[in-house]
FIKOL-644672 format. One record per residue (C-alpha): x, y, z. Coordinates in Angstrom, 1 decimal. Layout:
N
NODE / X / Y / Z
...
! end
This chain:
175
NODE / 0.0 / 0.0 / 0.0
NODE / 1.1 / 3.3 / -1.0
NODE / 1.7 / 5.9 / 2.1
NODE / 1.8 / 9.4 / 2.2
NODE / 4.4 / 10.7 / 4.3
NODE / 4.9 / 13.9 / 6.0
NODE / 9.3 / 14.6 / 7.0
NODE / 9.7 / 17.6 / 9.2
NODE / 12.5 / 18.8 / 9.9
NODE / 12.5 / 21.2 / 13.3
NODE / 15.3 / 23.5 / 13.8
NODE / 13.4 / 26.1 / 15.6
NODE / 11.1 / 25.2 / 18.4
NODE / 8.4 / 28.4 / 17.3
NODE / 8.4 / 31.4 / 15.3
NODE / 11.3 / 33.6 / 15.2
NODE / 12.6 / 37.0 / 13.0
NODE / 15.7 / 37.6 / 14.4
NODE / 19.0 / 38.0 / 12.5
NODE / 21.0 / 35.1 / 13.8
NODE / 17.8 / 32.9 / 12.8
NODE / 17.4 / 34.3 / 9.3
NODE / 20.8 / 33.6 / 8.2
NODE / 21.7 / 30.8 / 10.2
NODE / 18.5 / 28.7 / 10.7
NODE / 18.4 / 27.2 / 7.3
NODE / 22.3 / 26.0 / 7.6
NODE / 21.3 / 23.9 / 10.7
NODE / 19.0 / 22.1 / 8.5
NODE / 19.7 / 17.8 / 9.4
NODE / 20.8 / 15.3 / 6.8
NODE / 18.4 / 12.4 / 8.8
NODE / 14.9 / 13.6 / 7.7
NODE / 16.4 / 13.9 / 3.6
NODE / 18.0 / 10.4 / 3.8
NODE / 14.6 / 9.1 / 5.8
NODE / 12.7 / 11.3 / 3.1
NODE / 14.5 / 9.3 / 0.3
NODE / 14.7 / 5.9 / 1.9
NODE / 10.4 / 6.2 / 2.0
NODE / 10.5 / 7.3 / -2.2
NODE / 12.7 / 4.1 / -2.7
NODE / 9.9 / 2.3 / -1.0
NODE / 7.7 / 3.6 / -3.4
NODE / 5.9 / 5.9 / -1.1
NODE / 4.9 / 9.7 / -1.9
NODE / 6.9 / 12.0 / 0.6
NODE / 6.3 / 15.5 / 1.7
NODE / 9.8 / 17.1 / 3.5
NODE / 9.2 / 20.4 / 5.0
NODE / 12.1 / 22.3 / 7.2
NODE / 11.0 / 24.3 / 10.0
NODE / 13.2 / 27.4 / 10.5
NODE / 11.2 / 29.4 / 12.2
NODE / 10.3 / 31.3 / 9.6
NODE / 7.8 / 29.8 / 7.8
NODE / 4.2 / 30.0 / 8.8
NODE / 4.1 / 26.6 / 9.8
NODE / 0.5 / 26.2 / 9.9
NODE / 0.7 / 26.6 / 5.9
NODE / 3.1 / 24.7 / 5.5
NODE / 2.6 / 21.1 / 7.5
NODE / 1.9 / 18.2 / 5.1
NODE / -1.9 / 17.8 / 4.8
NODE / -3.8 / 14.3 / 4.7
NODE / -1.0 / 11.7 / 5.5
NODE / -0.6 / 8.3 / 6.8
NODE / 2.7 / 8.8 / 8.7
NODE / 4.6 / 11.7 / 9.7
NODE / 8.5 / 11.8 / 10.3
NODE / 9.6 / 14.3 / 13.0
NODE / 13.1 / 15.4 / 13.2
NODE / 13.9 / 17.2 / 16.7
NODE / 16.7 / 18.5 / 18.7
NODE / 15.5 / 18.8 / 22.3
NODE / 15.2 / 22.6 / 22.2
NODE / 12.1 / 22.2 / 19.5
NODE / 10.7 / 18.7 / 21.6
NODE / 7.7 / 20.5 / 23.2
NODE / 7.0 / 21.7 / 19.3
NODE / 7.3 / 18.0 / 18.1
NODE / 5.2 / 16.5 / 20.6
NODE / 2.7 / 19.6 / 20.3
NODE / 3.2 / 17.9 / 15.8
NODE / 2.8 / 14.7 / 17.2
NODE / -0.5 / 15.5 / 18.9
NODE / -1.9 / 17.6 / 16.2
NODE / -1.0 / 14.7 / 13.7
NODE / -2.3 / 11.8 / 15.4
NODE / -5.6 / 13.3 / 16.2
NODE / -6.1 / 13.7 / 12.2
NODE / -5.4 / 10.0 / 12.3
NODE / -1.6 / 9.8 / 11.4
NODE / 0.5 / 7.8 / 12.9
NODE / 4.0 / 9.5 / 14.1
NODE / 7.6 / 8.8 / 14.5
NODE / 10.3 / 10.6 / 16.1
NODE / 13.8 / 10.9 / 15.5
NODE / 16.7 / 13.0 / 15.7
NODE / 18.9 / 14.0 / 19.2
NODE / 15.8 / 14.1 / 21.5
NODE / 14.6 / 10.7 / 20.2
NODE / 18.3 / 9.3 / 20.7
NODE / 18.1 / 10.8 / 24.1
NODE / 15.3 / 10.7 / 25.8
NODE / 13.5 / 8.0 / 24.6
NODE / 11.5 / 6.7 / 27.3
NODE / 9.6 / 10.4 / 27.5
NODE / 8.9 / 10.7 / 23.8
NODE / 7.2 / 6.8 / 23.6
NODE / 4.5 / 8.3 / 25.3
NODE / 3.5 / 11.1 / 23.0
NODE / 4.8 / 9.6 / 19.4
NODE / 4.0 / 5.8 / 18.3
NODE / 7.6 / 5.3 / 17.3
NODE / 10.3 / 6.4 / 18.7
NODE / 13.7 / 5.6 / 16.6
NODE / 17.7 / 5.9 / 18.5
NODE / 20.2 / 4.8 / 15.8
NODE / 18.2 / 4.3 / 12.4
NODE / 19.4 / 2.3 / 9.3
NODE / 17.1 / 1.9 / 5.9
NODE / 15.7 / -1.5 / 7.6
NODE / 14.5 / 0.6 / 10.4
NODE / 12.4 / 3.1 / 8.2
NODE / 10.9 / 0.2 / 6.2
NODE / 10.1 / -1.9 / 9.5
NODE / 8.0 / 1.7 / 10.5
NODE / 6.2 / 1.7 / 6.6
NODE / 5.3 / -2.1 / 7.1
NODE / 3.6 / -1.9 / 10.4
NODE / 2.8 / 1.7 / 10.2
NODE / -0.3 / 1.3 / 12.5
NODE / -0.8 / 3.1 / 16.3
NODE / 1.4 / 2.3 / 18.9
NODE / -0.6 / 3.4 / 22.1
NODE / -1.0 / 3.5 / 24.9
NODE / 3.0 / 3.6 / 24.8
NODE / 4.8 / 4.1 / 21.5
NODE / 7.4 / 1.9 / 20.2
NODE / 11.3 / 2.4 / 20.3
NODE / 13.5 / 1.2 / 17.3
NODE / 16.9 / 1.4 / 17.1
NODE / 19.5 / 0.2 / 15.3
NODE / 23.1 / -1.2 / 16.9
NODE / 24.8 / 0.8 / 15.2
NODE / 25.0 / 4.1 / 12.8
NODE / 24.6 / 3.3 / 9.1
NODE / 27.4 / 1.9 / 6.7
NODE / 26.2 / 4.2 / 3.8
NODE / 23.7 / 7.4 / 3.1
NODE / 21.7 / 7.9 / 0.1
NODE / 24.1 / 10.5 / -1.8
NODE / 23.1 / 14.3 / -2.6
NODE / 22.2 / 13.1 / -6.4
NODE / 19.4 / 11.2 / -4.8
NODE / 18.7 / 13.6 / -1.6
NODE / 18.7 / 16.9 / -3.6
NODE / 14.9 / 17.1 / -4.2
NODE / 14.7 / 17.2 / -0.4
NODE / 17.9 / 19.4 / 0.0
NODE / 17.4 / 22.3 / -2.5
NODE / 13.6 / 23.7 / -1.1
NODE / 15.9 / 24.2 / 2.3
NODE / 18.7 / 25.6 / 0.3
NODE / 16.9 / 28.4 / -1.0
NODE / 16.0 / 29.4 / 2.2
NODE / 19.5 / 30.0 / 3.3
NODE / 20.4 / 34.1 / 2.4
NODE / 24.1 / 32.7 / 1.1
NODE / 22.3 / 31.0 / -1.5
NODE / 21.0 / 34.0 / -2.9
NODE / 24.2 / 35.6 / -2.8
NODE / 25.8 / 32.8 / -5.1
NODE / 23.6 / 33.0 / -8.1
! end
């Protein structure tokens, strides 16, 4: 069965304007959510990758109607992803968490996301699209022994990498 995926990528935990965030924000983008993004389009899923730099309105911009949404999060943005989580699962998608806050502090995010991944290889992802069903009361952690031998290069990443690109000022610069 074909899925539709939602891949967010959260490197602001809300709304900001200042400088620092406008230059920087889009730089700090992760390589996790692309490589998850295009591990789900080799599975023969359709995939929506949005990343959140707190400039975006993000209400406009979350993935609408999908089966399963990827979240991405650093701890800073973790009330944000469990707020995504929420919003997600009550539209009746199921949700996954990854990133440093997943890796860290997984026995808090089980109980607000239905899978929970530490250390995540292309097996991982594909056992999440396979069984992609609610995980509740208490979500599900997955993780892998062990980081991954090999990434999905920027050839096949680049649909997911340039809409964050463009977003960076220094890319305007070097046109």
């Amino acid at each position: 069965m074909k899925l539709k995926i939602g891949v967010i990528d959260l490197v602001s935990k809300g709304p900001t304007n200042t400088l620092w965030a406008r230059i920087m924000f889009a730089n700090l983008a992760s390589i996790m959510p692309q490589v998850v993004a295009t591990w789900c389009e080799q599975e023969g899923h359709e995939v929506i990758m949005i990343c959140y730099t707190g400039q975006e309105d993000l209400s406009k911009e979350l993935p609408k109607n999908v089966d399963l949404v990827f979240i991405s999060s650093f701890t800073h943005a973790a009330l944000l992803a469990y707020s995504l989580s929420n919003y997600f699962r009550n539209q009746g998608a199921v949700t996954v968490l990854g990133g440093p806050h997943a890796r860290c502090y997984p026995d808090d995010a089980i109980k607000y996301f239905d899978y929970v991944l530490g250390q995540t290889h292309k097996s991982t992802v594909v056992e999440v699209l396979n069984n992609c069903t609610p995980q509740r009361p208490e979500g599900k952690h997955l993780s892998a022994g062990k980081q991954p031998q090999s990434l999905p290069g920027v050839k096949e990443r680049w649909k997911f990498i340039e809409p964050t690109l463009k977003k960076a000022p220094s890319s305007r610069w070097c046109q």
